[in-house]
Structure formats: structure tokens, C-alpha cells
C-alpha positions as CSV (number, residue, x, y, z in Angstrom):
1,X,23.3,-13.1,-5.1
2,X,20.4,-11.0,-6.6
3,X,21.2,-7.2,-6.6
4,X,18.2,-5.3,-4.5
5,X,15.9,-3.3,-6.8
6,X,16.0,0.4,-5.6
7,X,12.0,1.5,-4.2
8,X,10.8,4.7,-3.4
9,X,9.0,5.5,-0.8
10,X,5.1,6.1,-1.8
11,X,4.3,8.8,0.1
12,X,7.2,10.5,0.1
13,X,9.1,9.4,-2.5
14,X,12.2,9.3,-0.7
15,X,14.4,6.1,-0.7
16,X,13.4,3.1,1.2
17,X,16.0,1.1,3.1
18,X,13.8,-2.2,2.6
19,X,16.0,-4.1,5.2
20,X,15.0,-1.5,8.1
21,X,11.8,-0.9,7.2
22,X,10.7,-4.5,7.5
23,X,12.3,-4.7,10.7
24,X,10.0,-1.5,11.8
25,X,7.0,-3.1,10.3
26,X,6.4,0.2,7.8
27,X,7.5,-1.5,4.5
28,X,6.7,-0.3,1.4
29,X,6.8,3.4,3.4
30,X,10.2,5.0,4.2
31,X,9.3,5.3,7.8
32,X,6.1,5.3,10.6
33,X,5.3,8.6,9.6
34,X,4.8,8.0,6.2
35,X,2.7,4.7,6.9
36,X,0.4,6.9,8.9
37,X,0.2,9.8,6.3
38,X,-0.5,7.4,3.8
39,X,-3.8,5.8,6.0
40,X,-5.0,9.4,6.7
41,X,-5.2,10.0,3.0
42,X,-7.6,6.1,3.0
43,X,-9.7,7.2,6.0
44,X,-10.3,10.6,4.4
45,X,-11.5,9.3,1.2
46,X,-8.5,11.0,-0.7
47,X,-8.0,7.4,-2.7
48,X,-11.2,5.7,-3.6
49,X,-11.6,2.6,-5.5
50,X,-12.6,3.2,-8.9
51,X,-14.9,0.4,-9.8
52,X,-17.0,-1.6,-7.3
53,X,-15.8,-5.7,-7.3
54,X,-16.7,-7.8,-9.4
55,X,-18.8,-10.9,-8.7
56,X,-17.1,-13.5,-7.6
57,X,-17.7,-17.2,-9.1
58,X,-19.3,-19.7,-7.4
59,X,-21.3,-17.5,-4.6
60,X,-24.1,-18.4,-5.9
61,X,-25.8,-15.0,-6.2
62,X,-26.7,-12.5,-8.8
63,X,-24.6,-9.5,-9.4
64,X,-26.3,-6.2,-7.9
């Protein structure tokens, strides 16, 4: 049987039961919380993406 890999929590960086937190529906976070701090930070333009997408193939149009 494959050992599990130990994760961190990314908000918190505390240790993430993976088991439990896929049965509360937060995984990768540690807990609810942390799932909701982490999607404040997204809605309040804390991260950003760094480079708009590129094209993609086969749409047919020109790149902006």
C-alpha cells in the first residue's frame, strides 16, 4: 500500500488530514475556514493571474 504524502494546508499551513477533509468537502484546505479565507483573498484581488490566456487552437479567431 502507498504511504500518504504529508500536505500542508495552503492557507494556513497547518497539517491536512486529507481523509477528513475530503469528507467535508474543503480539501486541499485544513478546514471550512480556511477554504473561505482562501476565496476572500480571490474576490479581493489579493492573487491575480499574472498573464492573460493564451489563444487557444482551433477557435478560429485572432489573438487580441
Amino acid at each position: 500500500m502507498a504511504t500518504a504524502v504529508p500536505m500542508s494546508c495552503p492557507t494556513c499551513r497547518g497539517a491536512v488530514d486529507v481523509a477528513a477533509a475530503r469528507a467535508r468537502r474543503c480539501y486541499p484546505f485544513c478546514c471550512e475556514r480556511c477554504q473561505l479565507v482562501d476565496l476572500g483573498r480571490w474576490l479581493g484581488e489579493e492573487y491575480r493571474v499574472s498573464e492573460p490566456a493564451a489563444p487557444r487552437l482551433g477557435d478560429g479567431g485572432e489573438p487580441d
